[in-house]
C-alpha positions in Angstrom: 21.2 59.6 58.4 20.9 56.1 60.3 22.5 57.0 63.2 21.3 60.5 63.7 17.8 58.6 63.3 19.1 56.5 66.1 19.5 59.1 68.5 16.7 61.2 67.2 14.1 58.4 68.4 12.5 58.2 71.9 13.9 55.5 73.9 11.7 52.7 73.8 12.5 52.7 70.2 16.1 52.0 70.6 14.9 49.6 73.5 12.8 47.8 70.3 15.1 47.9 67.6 18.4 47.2 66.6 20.7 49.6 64.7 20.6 47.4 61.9 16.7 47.7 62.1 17.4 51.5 62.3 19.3 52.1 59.3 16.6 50.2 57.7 13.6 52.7 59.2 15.8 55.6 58.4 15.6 54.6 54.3 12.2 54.4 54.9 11.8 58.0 56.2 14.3 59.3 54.0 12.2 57.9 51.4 9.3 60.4 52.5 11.0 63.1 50.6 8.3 65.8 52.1 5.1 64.2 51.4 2.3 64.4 53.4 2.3 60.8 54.1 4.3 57.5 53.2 4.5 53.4 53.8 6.2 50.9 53.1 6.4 47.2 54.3 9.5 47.1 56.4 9.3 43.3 56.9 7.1 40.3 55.5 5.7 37.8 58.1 4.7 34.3 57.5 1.4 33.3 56.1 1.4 37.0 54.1 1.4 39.0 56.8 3.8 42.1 57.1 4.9 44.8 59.3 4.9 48.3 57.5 5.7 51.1 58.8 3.9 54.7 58.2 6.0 57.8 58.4 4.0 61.5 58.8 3.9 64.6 60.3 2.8 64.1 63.8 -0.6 65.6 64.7 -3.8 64.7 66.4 -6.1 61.8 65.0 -3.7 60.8 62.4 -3.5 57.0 64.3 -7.3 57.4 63.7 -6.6 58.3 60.1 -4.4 55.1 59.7 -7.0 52.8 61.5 -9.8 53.8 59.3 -7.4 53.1 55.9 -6.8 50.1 57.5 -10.5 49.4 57.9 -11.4 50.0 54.7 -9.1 47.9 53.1 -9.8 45.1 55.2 -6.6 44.8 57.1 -6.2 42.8 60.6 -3.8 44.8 63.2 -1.9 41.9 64.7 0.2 44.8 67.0 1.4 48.4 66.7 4.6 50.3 67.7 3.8 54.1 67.8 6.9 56.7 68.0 7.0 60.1 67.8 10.2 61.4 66.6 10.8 65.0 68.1 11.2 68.4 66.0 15.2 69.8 64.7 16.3 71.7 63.1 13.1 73.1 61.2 11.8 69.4 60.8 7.7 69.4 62.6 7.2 66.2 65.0 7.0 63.5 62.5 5.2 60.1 63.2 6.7 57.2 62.8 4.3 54.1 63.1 4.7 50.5 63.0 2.0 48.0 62.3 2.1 44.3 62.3 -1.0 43.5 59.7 -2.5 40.4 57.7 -5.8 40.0 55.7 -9.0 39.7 57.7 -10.3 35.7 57.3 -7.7 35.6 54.5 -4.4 34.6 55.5 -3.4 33.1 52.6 -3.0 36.3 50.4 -0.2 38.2 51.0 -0.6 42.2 51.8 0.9 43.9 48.7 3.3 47.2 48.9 0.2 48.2 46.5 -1.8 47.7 49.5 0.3 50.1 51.8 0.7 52.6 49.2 -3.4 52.7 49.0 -3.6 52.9 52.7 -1.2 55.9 52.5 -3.1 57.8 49.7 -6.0 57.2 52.5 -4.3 58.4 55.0 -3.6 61.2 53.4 -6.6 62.1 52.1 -8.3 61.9 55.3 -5.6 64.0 56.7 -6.2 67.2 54.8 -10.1 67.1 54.7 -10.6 65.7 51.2 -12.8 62.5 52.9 -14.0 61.7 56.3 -13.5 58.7 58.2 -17.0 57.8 57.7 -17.1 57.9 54.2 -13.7 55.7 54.2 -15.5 53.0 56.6 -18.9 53.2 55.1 -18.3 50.3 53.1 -16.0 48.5 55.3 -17.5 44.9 56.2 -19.6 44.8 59.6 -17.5 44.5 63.2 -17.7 40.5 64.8 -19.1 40.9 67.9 -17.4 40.3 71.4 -18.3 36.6 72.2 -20.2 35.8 75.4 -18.2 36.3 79.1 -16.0 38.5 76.9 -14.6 41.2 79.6 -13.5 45.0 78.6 -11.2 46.8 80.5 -10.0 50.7 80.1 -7.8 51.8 83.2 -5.3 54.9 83.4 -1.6 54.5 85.0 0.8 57.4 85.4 3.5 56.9 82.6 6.9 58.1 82.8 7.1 60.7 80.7 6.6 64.3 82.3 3.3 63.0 83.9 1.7 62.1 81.0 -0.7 59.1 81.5 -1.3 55.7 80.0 -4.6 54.3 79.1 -4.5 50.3 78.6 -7.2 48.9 76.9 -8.1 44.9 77.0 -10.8 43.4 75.1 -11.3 40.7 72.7 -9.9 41.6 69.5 -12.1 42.0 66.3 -11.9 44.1 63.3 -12.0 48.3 64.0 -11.3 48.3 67.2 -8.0 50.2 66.9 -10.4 52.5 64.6 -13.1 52.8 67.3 -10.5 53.4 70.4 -8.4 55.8 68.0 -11.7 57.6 67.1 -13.0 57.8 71.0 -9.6 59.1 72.1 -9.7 62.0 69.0 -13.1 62.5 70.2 -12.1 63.4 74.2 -10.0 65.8 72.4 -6.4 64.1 73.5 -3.8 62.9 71.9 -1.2 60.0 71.5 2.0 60.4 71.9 3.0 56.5 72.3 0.7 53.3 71.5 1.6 49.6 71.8 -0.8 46.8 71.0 -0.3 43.2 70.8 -3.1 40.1 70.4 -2.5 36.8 72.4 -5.4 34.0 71.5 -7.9 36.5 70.5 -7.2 38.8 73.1 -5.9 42.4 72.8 -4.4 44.6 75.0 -3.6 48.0 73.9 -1.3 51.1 75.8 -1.9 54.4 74.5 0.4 57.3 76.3 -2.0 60.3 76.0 -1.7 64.1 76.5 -4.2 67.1 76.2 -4.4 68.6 72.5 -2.0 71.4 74.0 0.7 68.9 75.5 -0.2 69.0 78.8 -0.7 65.8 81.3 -4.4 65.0 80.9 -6.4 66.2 84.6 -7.2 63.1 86.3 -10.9 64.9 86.4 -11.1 64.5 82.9 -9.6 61.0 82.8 -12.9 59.2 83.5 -14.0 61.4 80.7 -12.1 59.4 78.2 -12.5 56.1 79.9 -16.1 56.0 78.9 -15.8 57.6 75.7 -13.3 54.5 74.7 -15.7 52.1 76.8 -18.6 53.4 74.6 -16.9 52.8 71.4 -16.1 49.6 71.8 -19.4 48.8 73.1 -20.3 50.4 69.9 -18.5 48.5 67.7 -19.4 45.3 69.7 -23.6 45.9 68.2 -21.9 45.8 64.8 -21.5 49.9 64.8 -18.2 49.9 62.4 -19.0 54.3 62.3 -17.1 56.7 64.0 -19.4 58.5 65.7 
């Protein structure tokens, strides 16, 4: 199983992990057994913060889906690794997220596998319509806004896979922001195929590989499109807006 998970990954995985690190992820998935959705902490960080990793069918919004669990349960997103892990034999696309989180303002308290399991139920329920993102936020506590001089940045490179193109994203991290760029990007009506994030002294910068709904490299017509639908929603969430809409 580990080693066919291996090779099954795209190659920045095996450029991120080990194989020990993969037989490790490949219990995890394994460990899916067919439902809809499953997590687990791979890893526990200092000062209660782990890494846990989200396995699902691949399919548009679903990083929005994990975002907004996250948001409601008050969970910080220190970085992200985003895989998809291609179809065989009979088996759909199937996600394969990584997320480095802690408690917001709490770092004390360590994230429970209670925690992940609740943000997986979420996650679930959000993806077959039994809630909606903003009933799962509604209650979540307000955004901190950007401070002063604080710059925002949204740009589009060509990435290296068949033309598809990546959208970074540098800001000043705050709570929901991965939930308010997710949201934007599900709201153009594209989707991820790849996302890396990482926060250095407050500051975020985020890489999302993106493709039209269909698979198709996004038009650069329609890339300013997206650009201020993502520049909106962070502006958004900088007024305190913590919605999706």
């Amino acid at each position: 199983m580990s080693g066919s998970f291996y090779d099954s990954m795209p190659d920045r995985y095996r450029r991120a992990f080990d194989k020990d690190a993969s037989r490790e992820h490949a219990a995890i998935v394994a460990r899916r057994a067919g439902a809809p959705v499953h997590g687990e902490i791979w890893q526990r960080l200092p000062r209660g913060g782990v890494v846990a990793c989200f396995v699902a069918d691949d399919r548009p919004g679903l990083l929005s889906f994990i975002a907004a669990a996250l948001a409601a349960r008050s969970m910080d997103v220190i970085a992200a690794q985003v895989y998809t892990r291609p179809p065989a034999e009979g088996r759909p696309a199937e996600a394969v997220d990584f997320l480095w989180l802690r408690r917001e303002g709490d770092l004390g308290a360590p994230v429970l596998e209670a925690d992940i399991a609740r943000i997986a139920e979420t996650v679930r329920a959000l993806a077959v319509g039994e809630v909606s993102i903003d009933a799962v936020v509604r209650k979540a506590r307000a955004a901190r806004p950007a401070p002063a001089g604080a710059l925002t940045r949204v740009t589009f490179n060509e990435g290296p896979d068949e033309g598809l193109a990546v959208l970074t994203v540098e800001t000043f991290d705050r709570p929901g922001l991965l939930l308010a760029i997710t949201c934007a990007l599900f709201g153009a009506q594209v989707q991820i195929t790849a996302s890396d994030a990482t926060t250095q002294k407050g500051r975020v910068v985020d890489t999302f590989t993106l493709a039209e709904l269909d698979g198709t490299p996004i038009h650069r017509q329609r890339r300013g499109v997206v650009q201020m639908a993502v520049l909106g929603a962070i502006d958004a969430l900088a007024r305190g807006d913590v919605s999706s809409s």
